[in-house]
N, C-alpha and C positions, 0 to 999 in steps of 0.2 A: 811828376812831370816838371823837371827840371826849365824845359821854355816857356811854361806858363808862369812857373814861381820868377822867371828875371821879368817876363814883359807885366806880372803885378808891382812887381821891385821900379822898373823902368819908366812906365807909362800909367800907371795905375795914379791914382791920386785920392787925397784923403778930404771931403769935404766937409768934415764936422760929422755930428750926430750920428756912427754909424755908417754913411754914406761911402762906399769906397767906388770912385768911379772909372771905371775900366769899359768904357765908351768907343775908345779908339780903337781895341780889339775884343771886345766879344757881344755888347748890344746895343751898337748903331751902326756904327763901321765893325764889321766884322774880320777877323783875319784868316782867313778860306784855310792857310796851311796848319794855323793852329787849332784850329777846329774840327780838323780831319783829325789830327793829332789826339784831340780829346776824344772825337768817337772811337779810334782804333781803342787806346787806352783803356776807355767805358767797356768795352766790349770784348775786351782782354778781359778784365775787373769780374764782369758778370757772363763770360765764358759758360759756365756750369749749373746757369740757373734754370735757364729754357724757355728763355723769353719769348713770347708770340706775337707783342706791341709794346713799343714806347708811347710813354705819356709826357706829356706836358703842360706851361700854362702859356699863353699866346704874352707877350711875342718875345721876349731876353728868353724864353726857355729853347725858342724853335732849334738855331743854329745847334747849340750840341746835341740837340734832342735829334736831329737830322742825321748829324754826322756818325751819332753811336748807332740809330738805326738803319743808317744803310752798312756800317759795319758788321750787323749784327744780321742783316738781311731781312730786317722787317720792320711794316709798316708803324710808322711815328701818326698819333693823336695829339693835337693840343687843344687846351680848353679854352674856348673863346670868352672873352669877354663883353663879346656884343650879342646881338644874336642877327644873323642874317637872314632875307627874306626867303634863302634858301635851306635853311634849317628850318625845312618845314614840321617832322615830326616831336616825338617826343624826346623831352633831354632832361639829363642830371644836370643837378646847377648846386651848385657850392658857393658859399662868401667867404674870402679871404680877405685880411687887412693890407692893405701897399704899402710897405715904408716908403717907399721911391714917391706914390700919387698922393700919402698923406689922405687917403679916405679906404672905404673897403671896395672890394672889384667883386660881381659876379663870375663864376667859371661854370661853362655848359661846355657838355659832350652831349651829343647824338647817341641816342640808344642806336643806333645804326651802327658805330663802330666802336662800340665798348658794351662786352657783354658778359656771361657766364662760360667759361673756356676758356677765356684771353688770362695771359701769365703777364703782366705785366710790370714795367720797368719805369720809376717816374727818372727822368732827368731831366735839370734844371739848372739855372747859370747859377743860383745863390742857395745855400744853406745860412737863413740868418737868426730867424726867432722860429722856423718850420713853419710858418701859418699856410706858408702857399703850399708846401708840400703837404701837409697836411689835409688841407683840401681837396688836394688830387687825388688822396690815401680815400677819405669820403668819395671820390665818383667813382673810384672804382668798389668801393664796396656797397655801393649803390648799384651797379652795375651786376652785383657778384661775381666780378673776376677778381683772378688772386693777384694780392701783390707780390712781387718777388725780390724786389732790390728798388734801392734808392741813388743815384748818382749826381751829384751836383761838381759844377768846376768849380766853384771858390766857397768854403765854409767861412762863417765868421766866427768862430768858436767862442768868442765872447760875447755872443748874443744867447747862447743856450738852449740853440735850435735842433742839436743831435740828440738830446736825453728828452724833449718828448717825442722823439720820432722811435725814437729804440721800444718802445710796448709793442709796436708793429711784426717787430721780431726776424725783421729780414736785413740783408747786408747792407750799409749805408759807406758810401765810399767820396771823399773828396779829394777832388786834386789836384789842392790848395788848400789849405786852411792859412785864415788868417788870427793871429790870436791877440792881437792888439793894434788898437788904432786911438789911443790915448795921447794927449799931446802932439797931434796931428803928423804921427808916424805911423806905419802901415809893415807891423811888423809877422814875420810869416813865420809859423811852428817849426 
């Protein structure tokens, strides 16, 4: 996805530690056309898999997780990090560490919409160290639904998040990797 690798080139910015902040267009202010963009593409990507739900983690995950799911024609899950007075039954709940919040975050789904039969597809704005996606890979096998594919918009490849997601054994696809941000450059594969 060549308009996402220039608006990382463009707007992107490198704050230290890891941190690549692409705020302006994918998790604050979002860019509606490049987002459409990522779902169509996600959903090109994972065509052949036979996805029945998207997953995600609340809330940098929602937009592409939205966008691939209405491209793909079906319903998007994200795991909340809080729990609401209306999540009344019972839920999967996972910890994952936040680089972003610098603590770990709870993640809950509702056995209500994740269950045994659902094919599911985690998408997420970051591949960095896997821990969030990881956890997701946990609620759905908490769940007993199958995973079937991994999609994230921008990979850090220098964090070493793809090689423990790969025992999973399913397609892992990003589109963007970034393979250095050393010396406060934000350089793309």
């Amino acid at each position: 996805m060549e308009a996402l690798k220039q608006q990382i080139l463009t707007e992107g910015r490198n704050l230290s530690n890891g941190i690549l902040k692409v705020d302006s267009f994918i998790n604050h202010q979002i860019d509606a056309e490049l987002m459409v963009e990522v779902g169509q593409e996600m959903a090109f990507r994972f065509a052949d898999v036979d996805v029945n739900k998207v997953l995600t983690a609340e809330i940098s995950g929602i937009a592409p997780a939205l966008a691939t799911g209405h491209a793909l024609g079906v319903p998007v899950v994200y795991a909340r990090k809080t729990r609401p007075v209306t999540m009344t039954g019972p839920v999967f709940v996972e910890v994952a560490p936040s680089h972003t919040k610098g603590r770990d975050v709870f993640l809950m789904v509702s056995t209500e919409f994740l269950g045994p039969g659902d094919r599911v597809l985690v998408v997420d704005d970051f591949l960095a160290t896997g821990a969030t996606i990881s956890a997701l890979v946990r609620l759905i096998q908490h769940a007993e639904a199958e995973l079937v594919g991994i999609g994230t918009v921008i990979e850090k490849s220098f964090e070493g998040g793809r090689a423990g997601l790969e025992e999973f054994g399913v397609p892992i696809v990003s589109l963007a990797v970034v393979s250095d941000m050393s010396n406060g450059q934000i350089k793309l594969a």
